[in-house]
N, CA, C and O atoms as a printed pandas DataFrame, in Angstrom:
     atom_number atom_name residue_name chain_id  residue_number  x_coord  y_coord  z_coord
0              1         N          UNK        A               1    0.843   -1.170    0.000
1              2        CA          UNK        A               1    0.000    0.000    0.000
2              3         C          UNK        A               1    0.896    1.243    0.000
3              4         O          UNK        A               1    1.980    1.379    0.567
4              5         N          UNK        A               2    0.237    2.103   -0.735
5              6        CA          UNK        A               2    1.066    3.637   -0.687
6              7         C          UNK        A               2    0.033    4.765   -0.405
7              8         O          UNK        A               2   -0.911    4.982   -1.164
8              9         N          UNK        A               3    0.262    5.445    0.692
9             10        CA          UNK        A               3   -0.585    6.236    0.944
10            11         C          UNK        A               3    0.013    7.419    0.575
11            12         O          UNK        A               3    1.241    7.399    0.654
12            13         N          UNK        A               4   -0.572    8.614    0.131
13            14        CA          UNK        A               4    0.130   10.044    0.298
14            15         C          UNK        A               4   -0.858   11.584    0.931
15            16         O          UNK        A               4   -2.032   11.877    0.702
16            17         N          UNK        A               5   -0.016   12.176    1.609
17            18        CA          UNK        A               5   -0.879   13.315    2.171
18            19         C          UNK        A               5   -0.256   14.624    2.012
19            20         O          UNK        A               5    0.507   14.480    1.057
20            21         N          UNK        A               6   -0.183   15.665    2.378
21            22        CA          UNK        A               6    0.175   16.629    1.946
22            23         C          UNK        A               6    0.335   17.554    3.608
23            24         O          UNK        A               6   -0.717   17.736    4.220
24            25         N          UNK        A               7    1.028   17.830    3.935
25            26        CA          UNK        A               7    1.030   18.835    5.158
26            27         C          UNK        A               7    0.700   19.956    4.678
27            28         O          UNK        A               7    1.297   20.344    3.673
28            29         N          UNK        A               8   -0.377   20.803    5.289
29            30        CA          UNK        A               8   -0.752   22.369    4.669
30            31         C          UNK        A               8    0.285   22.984    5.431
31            32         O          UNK        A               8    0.951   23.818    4.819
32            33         N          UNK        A               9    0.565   22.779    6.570
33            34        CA          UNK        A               9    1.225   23.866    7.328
34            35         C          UNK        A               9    3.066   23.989    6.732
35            36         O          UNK        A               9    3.619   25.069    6.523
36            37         N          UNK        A              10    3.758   22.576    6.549
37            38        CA          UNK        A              10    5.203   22.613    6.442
38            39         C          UNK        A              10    5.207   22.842    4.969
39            40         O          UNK        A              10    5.964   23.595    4.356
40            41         N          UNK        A              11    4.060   21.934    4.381
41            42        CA          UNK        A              11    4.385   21.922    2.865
42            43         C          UNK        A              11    4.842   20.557    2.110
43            44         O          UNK        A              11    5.137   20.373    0.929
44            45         N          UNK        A              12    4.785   19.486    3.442
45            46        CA          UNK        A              12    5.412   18.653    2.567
46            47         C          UNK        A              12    5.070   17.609    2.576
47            48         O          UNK        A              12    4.907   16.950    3.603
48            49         N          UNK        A              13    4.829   17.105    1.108
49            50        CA          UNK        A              13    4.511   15.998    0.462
50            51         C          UNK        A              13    4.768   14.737    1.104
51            52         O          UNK        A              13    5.864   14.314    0.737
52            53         N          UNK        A              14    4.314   14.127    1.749
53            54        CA          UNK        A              14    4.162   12.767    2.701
54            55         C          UNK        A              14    3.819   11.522    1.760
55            56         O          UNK        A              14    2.732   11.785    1.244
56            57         N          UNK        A              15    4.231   10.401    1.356
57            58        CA          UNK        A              15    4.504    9.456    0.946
58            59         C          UNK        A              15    5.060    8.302    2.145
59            60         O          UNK        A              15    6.229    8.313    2.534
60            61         N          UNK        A              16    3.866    7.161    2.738
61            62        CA          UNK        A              16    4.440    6.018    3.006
62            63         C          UNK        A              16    3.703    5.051    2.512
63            64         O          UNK        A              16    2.494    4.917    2.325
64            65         N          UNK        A              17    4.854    4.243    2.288
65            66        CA          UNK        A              17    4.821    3.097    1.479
66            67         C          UNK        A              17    5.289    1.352    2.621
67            68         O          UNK        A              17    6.260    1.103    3.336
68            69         N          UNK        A              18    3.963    0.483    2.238
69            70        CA          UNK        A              18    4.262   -0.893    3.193
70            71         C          UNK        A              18    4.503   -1.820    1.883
71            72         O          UNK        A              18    4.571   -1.406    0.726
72            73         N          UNK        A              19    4.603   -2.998    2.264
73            74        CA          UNK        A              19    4.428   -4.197    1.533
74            75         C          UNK        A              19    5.057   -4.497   -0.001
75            76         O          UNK        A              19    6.258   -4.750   -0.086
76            77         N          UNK        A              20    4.618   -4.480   -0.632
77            78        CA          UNK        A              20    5.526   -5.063   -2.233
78            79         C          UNK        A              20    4.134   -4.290   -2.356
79            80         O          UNK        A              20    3.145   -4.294   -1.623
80            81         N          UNK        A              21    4.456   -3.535   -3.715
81            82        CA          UNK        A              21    3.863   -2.882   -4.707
82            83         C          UNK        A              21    3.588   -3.504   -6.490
83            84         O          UNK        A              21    4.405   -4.228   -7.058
84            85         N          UNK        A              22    2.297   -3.029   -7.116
85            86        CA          UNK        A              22    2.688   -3.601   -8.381
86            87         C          UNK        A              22    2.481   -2.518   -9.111
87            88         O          UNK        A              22    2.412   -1.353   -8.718
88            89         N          UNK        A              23    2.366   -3.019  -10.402
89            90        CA          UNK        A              23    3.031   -1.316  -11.773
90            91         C          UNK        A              23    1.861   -0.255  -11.543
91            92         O          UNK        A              23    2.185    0.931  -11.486
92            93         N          UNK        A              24    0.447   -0.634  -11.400
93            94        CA          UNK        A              24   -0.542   -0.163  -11.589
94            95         C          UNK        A              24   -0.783    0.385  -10.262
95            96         O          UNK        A              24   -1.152    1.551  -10.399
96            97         N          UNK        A              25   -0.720   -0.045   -8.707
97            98        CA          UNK        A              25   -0.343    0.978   -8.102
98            99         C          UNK        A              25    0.880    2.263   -7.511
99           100         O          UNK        A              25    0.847    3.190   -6.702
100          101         N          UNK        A              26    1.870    1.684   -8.423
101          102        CA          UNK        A              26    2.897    2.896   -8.383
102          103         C          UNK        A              26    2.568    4.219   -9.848
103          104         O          UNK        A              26    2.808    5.411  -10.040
104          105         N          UNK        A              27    1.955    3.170  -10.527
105          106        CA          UNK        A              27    1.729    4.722  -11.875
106          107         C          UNK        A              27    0.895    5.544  -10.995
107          108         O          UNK        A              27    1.197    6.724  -10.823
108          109         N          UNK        A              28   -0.507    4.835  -10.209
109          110        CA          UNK        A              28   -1.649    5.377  -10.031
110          111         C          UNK        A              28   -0.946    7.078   -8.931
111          112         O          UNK        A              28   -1.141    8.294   -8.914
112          113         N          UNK        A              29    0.096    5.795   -8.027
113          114        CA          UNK        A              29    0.486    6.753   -6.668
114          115         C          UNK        A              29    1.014    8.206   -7.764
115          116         O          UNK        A              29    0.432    9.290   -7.791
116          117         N          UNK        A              30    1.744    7.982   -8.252
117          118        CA          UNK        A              30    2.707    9.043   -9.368
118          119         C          UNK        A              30    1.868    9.798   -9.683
119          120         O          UNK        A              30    1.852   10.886   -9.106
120          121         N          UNK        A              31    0.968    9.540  -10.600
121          122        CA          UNK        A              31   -0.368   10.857  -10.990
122          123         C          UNK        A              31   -0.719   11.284  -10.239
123          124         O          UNK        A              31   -1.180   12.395  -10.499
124          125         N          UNK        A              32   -0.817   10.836   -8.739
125          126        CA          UNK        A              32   -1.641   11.607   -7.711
126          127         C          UNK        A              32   -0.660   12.826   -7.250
127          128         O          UNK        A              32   -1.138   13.945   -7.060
128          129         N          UNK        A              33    1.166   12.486   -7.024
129          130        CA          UNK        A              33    1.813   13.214   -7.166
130          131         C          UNK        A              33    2.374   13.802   -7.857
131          132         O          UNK        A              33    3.327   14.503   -7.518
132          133         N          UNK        A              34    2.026   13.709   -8.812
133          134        CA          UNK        A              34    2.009   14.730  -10.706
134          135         C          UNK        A              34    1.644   16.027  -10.377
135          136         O          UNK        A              34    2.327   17.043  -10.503
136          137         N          UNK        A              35    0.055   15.873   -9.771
137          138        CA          UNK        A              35   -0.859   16.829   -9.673
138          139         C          UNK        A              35   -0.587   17.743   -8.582
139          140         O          UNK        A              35   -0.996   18.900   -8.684
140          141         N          UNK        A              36    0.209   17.284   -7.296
141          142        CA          UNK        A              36    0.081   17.893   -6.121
142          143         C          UNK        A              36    1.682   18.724   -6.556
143          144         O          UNK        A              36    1.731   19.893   -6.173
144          145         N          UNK        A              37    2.854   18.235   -7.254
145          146        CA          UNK        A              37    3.813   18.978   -7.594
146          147         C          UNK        A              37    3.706   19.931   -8.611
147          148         O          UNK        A              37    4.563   20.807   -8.724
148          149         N          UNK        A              38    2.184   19.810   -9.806
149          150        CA          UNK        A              38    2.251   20.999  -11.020
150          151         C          UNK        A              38    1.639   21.846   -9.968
151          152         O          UNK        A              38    1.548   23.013  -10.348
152          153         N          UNK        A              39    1.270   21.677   -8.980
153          154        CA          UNK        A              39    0.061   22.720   -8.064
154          155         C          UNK        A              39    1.541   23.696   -7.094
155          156         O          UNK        A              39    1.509   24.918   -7.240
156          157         N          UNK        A              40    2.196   23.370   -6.588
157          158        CA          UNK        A              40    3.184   23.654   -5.867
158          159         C          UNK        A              40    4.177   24.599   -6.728
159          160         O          UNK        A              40    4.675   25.674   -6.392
160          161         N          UNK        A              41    4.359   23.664   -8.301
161          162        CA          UNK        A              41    5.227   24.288   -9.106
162          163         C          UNK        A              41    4.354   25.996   -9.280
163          164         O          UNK        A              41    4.987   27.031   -9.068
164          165         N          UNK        A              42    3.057   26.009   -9.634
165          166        CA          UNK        A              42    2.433   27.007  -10.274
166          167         C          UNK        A              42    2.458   27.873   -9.163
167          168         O          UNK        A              42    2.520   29.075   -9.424
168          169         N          UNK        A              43    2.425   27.548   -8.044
169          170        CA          UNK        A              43    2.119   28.717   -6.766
170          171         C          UNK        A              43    3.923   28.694   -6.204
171          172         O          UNK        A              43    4.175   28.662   -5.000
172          173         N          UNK        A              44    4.683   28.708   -6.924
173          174        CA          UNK        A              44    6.156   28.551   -6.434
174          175         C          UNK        A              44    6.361   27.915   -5.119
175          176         O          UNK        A              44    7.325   28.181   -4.400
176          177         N          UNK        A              45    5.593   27.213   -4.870
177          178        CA          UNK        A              45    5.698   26.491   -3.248
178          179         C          UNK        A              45    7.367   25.441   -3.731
179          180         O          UNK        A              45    7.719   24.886   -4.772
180          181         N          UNK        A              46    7.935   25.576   -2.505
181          182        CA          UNK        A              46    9.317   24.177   -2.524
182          183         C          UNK        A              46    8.534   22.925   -2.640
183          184         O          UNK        A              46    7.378   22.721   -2.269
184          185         N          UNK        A              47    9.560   21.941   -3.352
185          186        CA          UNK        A              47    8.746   20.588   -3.428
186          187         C          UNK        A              47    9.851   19.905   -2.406
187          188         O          UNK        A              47   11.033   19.765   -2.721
188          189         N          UNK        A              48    9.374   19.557   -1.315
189          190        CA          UNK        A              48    9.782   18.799   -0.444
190          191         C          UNK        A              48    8.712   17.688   -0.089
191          192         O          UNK        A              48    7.557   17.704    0.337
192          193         N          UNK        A              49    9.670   16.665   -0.479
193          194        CA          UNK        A              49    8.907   15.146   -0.561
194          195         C          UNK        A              49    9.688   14.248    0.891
195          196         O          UNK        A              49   10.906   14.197    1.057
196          197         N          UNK        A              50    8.894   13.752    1.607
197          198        CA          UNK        A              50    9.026   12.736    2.654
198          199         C          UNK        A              50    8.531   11.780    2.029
199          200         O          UNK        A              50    7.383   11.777    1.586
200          201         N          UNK        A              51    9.609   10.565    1.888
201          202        CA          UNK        A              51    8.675    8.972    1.498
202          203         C          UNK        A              51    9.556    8.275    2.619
203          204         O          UNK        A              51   10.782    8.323    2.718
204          205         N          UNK        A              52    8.419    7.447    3.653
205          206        CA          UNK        A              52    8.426    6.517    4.297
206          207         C          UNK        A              52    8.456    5.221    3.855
207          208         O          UNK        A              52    7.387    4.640    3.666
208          209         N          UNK        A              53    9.481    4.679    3.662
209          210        CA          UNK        A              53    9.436    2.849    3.153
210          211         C          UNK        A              53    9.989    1.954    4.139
211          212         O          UNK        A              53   10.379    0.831    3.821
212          213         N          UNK        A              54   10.052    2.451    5.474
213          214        CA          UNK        A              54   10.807    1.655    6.195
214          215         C          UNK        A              54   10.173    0.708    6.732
215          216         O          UNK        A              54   10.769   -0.046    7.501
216          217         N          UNK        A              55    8.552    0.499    6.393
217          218        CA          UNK        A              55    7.770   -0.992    6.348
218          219         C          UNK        A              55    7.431   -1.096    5.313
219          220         O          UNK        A              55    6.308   -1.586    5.196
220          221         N          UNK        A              56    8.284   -0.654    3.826
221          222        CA          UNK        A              56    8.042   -1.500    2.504
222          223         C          UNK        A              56    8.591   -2.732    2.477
223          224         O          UNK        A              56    8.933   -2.981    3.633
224          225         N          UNK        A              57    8.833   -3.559    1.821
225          226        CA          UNK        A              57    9.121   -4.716    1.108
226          227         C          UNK        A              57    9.995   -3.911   -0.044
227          228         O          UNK        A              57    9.709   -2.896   -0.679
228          229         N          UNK        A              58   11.482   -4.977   -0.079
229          230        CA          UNK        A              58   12.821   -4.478   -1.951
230          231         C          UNK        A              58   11.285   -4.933   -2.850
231          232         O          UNK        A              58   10.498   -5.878   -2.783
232          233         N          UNK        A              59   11.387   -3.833   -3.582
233          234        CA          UNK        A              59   10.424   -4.242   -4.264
234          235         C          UNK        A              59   11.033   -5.182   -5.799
235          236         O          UNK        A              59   12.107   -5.774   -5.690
236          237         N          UNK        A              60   10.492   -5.223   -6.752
237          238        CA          UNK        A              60   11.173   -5.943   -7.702
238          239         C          UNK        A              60   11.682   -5.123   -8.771
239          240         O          UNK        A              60   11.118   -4.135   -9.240
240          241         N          UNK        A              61   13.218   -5.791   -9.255
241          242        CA          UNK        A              61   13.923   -4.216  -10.325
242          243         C          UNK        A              61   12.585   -4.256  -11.072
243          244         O          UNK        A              61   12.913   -3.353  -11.841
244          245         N          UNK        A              62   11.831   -4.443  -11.316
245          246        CA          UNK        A              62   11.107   -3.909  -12.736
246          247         C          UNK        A              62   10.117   -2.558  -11.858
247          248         O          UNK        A              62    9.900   -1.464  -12.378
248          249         N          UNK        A              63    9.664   -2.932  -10.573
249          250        CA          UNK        A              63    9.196   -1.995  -10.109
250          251         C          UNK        A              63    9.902   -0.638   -9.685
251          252         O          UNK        A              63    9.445    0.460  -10.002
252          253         N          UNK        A              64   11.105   -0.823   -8.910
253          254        CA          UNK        A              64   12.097   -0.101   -8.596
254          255         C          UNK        A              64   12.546    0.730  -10.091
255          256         O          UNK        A              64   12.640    1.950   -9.956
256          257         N          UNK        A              65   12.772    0.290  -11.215
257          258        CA          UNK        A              65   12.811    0.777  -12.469
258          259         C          UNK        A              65   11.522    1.835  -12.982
259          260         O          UNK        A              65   11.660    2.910  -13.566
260          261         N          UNK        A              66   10.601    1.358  -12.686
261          262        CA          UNK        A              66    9.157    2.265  -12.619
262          263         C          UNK        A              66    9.281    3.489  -11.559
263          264         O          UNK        A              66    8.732    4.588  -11.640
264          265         N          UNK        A              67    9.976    3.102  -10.745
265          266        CA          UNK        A              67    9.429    4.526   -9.564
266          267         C          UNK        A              67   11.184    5.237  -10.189
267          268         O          UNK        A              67   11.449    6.433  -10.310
268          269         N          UNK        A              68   11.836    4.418  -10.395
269          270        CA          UNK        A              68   12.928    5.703  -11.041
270          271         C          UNK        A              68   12.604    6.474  -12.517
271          272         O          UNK        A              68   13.124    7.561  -12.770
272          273         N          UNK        A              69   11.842    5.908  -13.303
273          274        CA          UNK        A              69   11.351    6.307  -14.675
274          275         C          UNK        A              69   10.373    7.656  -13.939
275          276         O          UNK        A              69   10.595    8.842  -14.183
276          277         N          UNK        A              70    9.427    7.224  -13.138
277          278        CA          UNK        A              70    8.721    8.483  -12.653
278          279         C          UNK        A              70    8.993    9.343  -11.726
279          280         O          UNK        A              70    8.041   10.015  -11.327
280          281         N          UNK        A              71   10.124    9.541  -11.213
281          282        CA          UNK        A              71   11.098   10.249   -9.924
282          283         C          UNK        A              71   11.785   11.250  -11.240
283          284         O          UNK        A              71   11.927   12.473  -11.270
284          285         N          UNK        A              72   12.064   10.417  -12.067
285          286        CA          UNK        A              72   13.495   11.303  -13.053
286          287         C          UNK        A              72   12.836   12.309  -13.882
287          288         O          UNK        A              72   13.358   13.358  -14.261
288          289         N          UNK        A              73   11.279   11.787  -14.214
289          290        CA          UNK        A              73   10.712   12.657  -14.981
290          291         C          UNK        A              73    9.936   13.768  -14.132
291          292         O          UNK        A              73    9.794   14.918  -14.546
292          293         N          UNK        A              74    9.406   13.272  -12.794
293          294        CA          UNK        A              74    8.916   14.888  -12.039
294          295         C          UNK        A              74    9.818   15.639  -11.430
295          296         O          UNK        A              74    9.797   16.825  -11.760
296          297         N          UNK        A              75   10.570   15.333  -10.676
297          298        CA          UNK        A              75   11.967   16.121   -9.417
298          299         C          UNK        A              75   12.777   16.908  -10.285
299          300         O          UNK        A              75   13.351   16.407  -11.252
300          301         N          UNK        A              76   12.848   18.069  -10.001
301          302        CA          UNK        A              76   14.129   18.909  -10.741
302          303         C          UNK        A              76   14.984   19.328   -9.865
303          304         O          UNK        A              76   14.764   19.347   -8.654
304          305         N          UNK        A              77   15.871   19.642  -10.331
305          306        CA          UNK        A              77   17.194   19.969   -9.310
306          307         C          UNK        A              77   16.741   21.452   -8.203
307          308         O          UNK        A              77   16.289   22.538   -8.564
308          309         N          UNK        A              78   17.040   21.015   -6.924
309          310        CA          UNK        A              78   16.540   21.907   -6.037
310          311         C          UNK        A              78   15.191   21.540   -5.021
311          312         O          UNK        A              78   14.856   21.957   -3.913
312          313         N          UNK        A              79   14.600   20.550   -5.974
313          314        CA          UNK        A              79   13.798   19.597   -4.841
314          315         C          UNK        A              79   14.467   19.217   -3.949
315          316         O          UNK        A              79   15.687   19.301   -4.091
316          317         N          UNK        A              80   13.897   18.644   -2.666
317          318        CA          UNK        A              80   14.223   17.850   -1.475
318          319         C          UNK        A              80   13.621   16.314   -1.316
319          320         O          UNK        A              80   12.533   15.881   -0.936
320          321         N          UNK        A              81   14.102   16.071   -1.501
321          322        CA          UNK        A              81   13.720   14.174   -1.170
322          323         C          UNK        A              81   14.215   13.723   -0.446
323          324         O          UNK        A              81   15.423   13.566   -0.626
324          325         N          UNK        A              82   13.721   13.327    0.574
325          326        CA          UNK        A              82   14.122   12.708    2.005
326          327         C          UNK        A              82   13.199   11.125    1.890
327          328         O          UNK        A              82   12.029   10.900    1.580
328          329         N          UNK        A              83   14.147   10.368    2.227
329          330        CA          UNK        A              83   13.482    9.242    1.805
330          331         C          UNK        A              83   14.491    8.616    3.150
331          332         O          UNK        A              83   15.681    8.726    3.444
332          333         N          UNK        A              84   12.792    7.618    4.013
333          334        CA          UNK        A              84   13.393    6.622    5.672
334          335         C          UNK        A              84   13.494    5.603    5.240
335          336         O          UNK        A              84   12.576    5.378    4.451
336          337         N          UNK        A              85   14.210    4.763    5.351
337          338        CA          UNK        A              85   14.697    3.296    5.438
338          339         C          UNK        A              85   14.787    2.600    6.648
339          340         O          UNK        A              85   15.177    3.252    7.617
340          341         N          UNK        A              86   14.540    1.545    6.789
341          342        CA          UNK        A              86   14.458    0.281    8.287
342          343         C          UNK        A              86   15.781    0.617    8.731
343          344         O          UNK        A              86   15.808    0.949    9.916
344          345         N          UNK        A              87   17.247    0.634    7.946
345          346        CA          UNK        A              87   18.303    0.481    8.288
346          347         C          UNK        A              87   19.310    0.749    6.974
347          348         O          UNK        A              87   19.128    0.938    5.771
348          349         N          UNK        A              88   20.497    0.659    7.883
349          350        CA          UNK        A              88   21.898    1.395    7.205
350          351         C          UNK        A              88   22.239    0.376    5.615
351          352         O          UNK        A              88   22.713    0.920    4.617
352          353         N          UNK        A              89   21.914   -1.032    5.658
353          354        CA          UNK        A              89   21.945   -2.026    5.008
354          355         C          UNK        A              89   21.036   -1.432    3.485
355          356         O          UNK        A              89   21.337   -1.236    2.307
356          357         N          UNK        A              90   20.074   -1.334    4.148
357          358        CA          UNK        A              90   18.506   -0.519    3.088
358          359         C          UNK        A              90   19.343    0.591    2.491
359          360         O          UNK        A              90   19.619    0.501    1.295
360          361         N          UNK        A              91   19.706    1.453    3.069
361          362        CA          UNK        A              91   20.503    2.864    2.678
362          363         C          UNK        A              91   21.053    2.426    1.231
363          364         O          UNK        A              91   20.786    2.874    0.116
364          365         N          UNK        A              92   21.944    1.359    1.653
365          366        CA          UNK        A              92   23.164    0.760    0.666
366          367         C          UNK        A              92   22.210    0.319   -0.499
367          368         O          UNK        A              92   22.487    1.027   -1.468
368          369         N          UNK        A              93   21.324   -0.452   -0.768
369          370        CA          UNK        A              93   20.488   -0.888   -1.274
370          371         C          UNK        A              93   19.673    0.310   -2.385
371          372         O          UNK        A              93   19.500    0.238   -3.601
372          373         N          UNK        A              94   19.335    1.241   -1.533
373          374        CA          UNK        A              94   18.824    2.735   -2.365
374          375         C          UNK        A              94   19.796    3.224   -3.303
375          376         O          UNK        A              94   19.548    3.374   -4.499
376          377         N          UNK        A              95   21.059    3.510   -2.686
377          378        CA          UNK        A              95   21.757    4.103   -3.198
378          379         C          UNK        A              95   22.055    3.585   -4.441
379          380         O          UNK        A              95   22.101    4.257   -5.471
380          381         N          UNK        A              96   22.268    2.337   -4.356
381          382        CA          UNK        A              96   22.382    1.811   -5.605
382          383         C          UNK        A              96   21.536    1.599   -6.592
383          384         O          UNK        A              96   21.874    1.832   -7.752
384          385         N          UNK        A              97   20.161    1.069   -6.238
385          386        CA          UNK        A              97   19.269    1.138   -6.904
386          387         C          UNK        A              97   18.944    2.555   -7.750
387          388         O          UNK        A              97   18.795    2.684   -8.966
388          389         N          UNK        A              98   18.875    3.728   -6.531
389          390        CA          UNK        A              98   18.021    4.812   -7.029
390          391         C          UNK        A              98   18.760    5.700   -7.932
391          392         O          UNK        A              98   19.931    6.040   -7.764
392          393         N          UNK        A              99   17.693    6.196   -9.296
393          394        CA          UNK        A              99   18.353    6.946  -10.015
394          395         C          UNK        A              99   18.668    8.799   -9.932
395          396         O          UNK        A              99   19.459    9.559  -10.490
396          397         N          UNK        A             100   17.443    8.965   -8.801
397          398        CA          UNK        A             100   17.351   10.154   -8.337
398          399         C          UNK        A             100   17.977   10.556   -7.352
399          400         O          UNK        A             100   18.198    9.732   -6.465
400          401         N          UNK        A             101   18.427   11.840   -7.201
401          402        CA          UNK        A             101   19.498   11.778   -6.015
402          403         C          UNK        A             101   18.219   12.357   -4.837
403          404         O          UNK        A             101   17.193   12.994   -5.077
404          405         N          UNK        A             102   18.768   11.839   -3.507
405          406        CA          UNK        A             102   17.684   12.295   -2.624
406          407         C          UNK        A             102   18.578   11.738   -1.476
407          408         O          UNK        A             102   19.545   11.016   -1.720
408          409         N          UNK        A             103   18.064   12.254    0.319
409          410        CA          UNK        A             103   19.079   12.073    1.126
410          411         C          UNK        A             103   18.175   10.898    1.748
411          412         O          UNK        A             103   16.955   10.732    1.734
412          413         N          UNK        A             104   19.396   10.021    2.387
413          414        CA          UNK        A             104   18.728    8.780    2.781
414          415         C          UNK        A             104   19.031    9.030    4.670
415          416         O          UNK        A             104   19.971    9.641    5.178
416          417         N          UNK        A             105   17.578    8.138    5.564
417          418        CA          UNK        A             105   17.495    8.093    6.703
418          419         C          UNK        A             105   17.070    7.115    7.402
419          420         O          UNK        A             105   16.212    6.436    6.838
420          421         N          UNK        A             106   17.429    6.735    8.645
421          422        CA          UNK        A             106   16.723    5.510    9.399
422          423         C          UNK        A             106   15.425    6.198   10.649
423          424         O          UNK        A             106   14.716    5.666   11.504
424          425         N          UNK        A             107   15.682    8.025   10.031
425          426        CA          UNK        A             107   15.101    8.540   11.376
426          427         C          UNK        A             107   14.096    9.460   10.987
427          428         O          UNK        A             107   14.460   10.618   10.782
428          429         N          UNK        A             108   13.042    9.201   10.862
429          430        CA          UNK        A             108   11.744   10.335   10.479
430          431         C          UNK        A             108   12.038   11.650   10.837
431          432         O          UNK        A             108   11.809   12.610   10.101
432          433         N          UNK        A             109   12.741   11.753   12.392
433          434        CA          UNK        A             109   12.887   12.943   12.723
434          435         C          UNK        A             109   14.042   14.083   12.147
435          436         O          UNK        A             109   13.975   15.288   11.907
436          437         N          UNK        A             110   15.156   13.035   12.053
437          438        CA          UNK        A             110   15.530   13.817   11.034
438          439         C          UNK        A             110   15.759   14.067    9.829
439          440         O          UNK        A             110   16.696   14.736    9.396
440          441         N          UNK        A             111   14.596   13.344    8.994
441          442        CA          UNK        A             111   14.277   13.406    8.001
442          443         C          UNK        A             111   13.506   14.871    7.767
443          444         O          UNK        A             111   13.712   15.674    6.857
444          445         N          UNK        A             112   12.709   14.953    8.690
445          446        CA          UNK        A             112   12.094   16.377    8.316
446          447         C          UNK        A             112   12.752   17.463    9.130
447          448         O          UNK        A             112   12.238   18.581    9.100
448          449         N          UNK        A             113   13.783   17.264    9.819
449          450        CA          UNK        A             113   14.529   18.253   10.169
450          451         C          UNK        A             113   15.258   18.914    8.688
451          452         O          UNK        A             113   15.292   20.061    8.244
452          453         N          UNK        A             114   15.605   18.081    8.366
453          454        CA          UNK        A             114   16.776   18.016    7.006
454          455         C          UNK        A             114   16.042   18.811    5.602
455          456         O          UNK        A             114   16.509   19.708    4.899
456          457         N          UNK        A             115   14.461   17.957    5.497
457          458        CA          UNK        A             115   13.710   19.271    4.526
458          459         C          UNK        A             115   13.182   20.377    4.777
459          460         O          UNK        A             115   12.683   21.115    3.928
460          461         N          UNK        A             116   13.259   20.645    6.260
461          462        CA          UNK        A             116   12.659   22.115    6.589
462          463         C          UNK        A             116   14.004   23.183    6.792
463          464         O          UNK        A             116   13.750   24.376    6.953
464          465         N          UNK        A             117   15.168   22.808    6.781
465          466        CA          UNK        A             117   16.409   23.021    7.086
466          467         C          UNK        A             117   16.365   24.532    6.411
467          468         O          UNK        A             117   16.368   25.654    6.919
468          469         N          UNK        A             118   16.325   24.077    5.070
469          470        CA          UNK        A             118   17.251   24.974    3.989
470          471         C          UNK        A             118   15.402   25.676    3.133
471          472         O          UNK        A             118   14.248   25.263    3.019
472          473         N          UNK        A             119   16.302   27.045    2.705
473          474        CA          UNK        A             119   14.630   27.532    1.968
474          475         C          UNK        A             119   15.072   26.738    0.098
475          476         O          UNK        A             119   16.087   26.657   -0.593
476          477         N          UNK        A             120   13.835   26.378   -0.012
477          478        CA          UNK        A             120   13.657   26.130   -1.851
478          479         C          UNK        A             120   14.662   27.157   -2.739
479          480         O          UNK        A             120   14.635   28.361   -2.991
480          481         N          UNK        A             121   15.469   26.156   -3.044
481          482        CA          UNK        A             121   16.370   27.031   -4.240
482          483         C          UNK        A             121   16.170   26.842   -5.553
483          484         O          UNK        A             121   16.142   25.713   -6.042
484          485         N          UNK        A             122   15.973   28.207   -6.418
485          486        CA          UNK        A             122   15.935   27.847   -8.061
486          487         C          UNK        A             122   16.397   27.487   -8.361
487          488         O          UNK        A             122   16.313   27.258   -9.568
């Protein structure tokens, strides 16, 4: 399951993710965050994204290949992507996998310490 919400007050895009995923709910999740980043883009809001996977399931390369095909085509340089992991092992695992650059964590808290840190740069 992938849920996503939106904080009105910080601004930021909330993404957690449990279990193994398949193609048709990661496109679906993506359009939902298509819409909430052209909305942010148009009102110059920062796109600061929190995704929680640290009760996902490795999902499978063909899926992991899908969420990098749709990461590479919305995020532009100057976004924030903070993305939690179970552990330091997982970290290693992202890094390699992921095609988007984004900072990796085992700690929610300072995960959103880290995107409220700095203001949105052009």
């Amino acid at each position: 399951m992938i849920e996503l919400t939106v904080n009105s007050t910080t601004g930021i895009i909330k993404t957690v993710g449990t279990g193994t995923w398949d193609a048709e709910e990661v496109d679906e999740h993506y359009r939902r965050i298509e819409f909430i980043i052209a909305d942010f883009r148009t009102h110059g809001k920062p796109i600061r994204m929190f995704a929680d996977v640290s009760n996902a399931d490795i999902q499978s390369p063909e899926i992991e290949a899908k969420i990098n095909a749709h990461s590479m085509r919305l995020y532009q340089p100057g976004d924030r992507i903070a993305l939690v992991v179970k552990s330091s092992i997982l970290k290693a695992h992202v890094r390699e996998a992921a095609a988007q650059d984004m900072a990796l964590f085992c700690s929610h808290n300072a995960a959103e310490t880290w995107l409220l840190a700095h203001d949105h740069q052009a």
